[in-house]
DOMI-464765 format. One record per residue: residue number from 1; residue in one letter; x, z, y of N, C-alpha, C in turn. Coordinates in steps of 0.001 Angstrom, whole numbers, plus 500000, padded with zeros to 6 digits. Each point is the difference from the previous one (the first is absolute). Example, Ala and Ser with C-alpha at 12.3 -4.5 7.8 and 13.67 -1.06 7.14 Angstrom:
% DOMI-464765
  fike  rotor    n.xx    n.zz    n.yy   ca.xx   ca.zz   ca.yy    c.xx    c.zz    c.yy
     1      A  513190  507800  494310  499110  500000  501190  500900  500000  501200
     2      S  499650  499280  501050  500820  500060  501190  499230  500730  501090
END
This chain:
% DOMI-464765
  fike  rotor    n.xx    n.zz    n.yy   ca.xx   ca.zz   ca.yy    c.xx    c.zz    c.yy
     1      X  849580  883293  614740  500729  500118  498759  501494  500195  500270
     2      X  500354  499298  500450  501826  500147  500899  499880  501286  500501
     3      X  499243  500549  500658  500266  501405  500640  500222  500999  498757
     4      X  498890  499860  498902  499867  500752  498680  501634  499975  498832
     5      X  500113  498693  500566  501405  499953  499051  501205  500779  500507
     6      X  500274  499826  501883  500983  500460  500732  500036  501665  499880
     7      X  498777  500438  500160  499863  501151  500055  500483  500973  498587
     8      X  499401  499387  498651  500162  500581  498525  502213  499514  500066
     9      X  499974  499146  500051  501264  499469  499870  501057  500972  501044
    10      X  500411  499768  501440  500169  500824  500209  500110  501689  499777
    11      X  498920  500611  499892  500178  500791  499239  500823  500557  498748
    12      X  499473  498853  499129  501043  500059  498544  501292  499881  500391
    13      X  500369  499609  500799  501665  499514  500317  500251  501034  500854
    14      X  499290  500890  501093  500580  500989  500686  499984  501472  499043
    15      X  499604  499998  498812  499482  501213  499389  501106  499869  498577
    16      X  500399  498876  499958  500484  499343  498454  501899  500985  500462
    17      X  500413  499975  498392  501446  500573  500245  500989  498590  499678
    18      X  501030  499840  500639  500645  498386  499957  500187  500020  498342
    19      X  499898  498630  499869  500654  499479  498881  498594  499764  499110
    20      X  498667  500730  500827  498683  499625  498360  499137  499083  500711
    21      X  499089  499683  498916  499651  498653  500632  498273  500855  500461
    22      X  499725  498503  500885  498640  500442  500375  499418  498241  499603
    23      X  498977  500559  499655  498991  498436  498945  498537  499811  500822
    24      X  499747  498995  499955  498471  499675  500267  499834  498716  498375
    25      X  498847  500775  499997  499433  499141  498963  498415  499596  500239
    26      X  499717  499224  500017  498357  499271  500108  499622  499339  498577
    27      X  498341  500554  499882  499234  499258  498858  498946  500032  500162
    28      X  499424  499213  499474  498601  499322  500187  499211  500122  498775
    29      X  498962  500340  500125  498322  500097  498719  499338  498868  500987
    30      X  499173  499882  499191  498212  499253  500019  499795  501106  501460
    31      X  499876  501101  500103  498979  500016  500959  500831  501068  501150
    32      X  501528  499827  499869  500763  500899  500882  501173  499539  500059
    33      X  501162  500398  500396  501330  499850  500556  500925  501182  500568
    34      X  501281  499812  499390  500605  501842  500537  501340  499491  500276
    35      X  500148  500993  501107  501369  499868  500532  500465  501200  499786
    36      X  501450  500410  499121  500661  500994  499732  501189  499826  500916
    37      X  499949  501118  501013  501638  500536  500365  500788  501155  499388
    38      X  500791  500227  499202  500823  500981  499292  501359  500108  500088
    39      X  500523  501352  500590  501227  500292  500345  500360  500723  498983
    40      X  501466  500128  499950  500582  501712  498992  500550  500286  501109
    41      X  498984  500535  500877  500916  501044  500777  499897  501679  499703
    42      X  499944  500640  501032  499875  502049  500073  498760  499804  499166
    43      X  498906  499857  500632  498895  499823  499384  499125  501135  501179
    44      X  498698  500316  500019  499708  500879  501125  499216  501616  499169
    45      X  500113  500714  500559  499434  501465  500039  498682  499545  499774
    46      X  499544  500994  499111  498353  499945  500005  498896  500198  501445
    47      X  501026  501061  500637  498986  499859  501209  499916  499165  501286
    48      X  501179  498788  499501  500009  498824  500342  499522  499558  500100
    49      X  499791  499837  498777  498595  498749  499214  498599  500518  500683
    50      X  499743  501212  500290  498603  500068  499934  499760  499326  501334
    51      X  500749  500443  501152  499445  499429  501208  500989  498342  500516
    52      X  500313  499648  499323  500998  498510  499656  499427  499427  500944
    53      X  498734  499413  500217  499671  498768  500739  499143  500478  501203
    54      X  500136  501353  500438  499513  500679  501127  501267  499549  501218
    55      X  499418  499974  501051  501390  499253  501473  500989  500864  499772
    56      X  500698  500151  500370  501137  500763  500579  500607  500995  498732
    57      X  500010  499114  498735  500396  501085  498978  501371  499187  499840
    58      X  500635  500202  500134  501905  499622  499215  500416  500642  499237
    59      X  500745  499671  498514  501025  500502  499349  501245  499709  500826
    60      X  500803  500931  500656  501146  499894  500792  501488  500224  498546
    61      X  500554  498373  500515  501666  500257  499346  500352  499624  500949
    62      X  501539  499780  499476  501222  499412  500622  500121  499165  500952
    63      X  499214  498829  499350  499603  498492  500844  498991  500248  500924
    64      X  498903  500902  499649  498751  499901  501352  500086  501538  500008
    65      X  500471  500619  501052  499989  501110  500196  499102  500760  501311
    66      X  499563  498674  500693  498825  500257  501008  498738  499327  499222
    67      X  499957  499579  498968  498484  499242  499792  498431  499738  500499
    68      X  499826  499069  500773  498527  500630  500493  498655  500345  499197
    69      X  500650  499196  498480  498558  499951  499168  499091  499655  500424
    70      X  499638  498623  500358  498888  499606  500123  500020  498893  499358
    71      X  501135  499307  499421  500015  498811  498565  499082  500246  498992
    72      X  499776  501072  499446  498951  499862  498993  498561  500254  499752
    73      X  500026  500249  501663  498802  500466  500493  499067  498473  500516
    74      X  500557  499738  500666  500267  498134  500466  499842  499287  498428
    75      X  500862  500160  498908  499766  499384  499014  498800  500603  498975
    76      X  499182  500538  499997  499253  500902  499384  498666  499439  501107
    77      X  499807  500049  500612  499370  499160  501466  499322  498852  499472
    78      X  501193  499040  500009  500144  498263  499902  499544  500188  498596
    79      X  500358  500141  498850  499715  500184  498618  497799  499890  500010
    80      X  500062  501099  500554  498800  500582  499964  498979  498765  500997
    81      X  500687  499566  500973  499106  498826  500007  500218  499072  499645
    82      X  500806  499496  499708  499707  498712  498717  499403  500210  499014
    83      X  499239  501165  499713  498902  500195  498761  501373  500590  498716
    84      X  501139  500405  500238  501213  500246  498654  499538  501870  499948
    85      X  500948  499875  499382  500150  501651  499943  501148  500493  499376
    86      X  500944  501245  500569  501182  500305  499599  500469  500902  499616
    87      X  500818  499681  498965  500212  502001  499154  501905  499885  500054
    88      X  500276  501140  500482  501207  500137  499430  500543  501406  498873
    89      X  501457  500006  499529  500048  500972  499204  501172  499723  500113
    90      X  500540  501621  499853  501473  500036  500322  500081  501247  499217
    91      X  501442  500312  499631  500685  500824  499680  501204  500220  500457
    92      X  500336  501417  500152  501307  500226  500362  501027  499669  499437
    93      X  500914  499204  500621  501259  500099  499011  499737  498422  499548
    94      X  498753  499218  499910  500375  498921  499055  498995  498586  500868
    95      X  499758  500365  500875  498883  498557  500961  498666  500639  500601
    96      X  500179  498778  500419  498500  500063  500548  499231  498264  499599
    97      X  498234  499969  500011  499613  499008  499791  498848  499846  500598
    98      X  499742  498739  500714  498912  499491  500458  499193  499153  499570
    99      X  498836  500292  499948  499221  499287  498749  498581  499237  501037
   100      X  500121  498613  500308  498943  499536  500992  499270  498945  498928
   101      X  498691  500454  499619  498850  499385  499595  498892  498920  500829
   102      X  500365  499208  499700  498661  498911  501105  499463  499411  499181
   103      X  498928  500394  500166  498666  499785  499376  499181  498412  500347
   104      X  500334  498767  499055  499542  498664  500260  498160  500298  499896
   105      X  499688  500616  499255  498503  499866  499504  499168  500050  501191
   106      X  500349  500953  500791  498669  499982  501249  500418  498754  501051
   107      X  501244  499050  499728  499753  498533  501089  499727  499127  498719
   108      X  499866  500161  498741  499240  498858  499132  498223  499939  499943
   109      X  499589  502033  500239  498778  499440  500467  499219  499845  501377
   110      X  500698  499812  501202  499782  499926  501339  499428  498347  499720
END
């Protein structure tokens, strides 16, 4: 879970433009739990998004201008075995958001 946070977080803060904020918010249902990371930063290209959590993909700025991209690949990884699952959505010009779903129901009926 620490790796999942360092990785989304980071990110938001190397991608973010100074002065906006970056948020995590967590909530809880009956049979799930979500962790939101959301920046206002650039926001990413569509053909960003498509291959996002494939190794070696980077959005290159200012701050990471060698990127290895393998943070969200690693976090997309870890997600996926803890039984969660993760969506993001971004736009140019106005953020990006990470949306991690963990699913309580399949350890209530184990």
């Amino acid at each position: 879970m620490t790796r999942i946070l360092v990785n989304l977080l980071s990110n938001a803060i190397k991608f973010s433009r100074p002065d906006t904020a970056v948020s995590i918010r967590i909530s809880y249902g009956f049979d799930h739990w979500r962790l939101v990371v959301q920046d206002e930063g650039k926001g990413m290209r569509p053909e960003v998004l498509d291959k996002l959590f494939k190794p070696y993909i980077t959005e290159k700025s200012e701050q990471n201008p060698e990127g290895i991209g393998l943070g969200l690949h690693i976090t997309k990884y870890l997600t996926e075995l803890m039984g969660a699952n993760i969506q993001v959505e971004s736009q140019l010009g106005k953020g990006t958001s990470f949306d991690i779903r963990f699913n309580l129901e399949k350890e209530l009926t184990e």
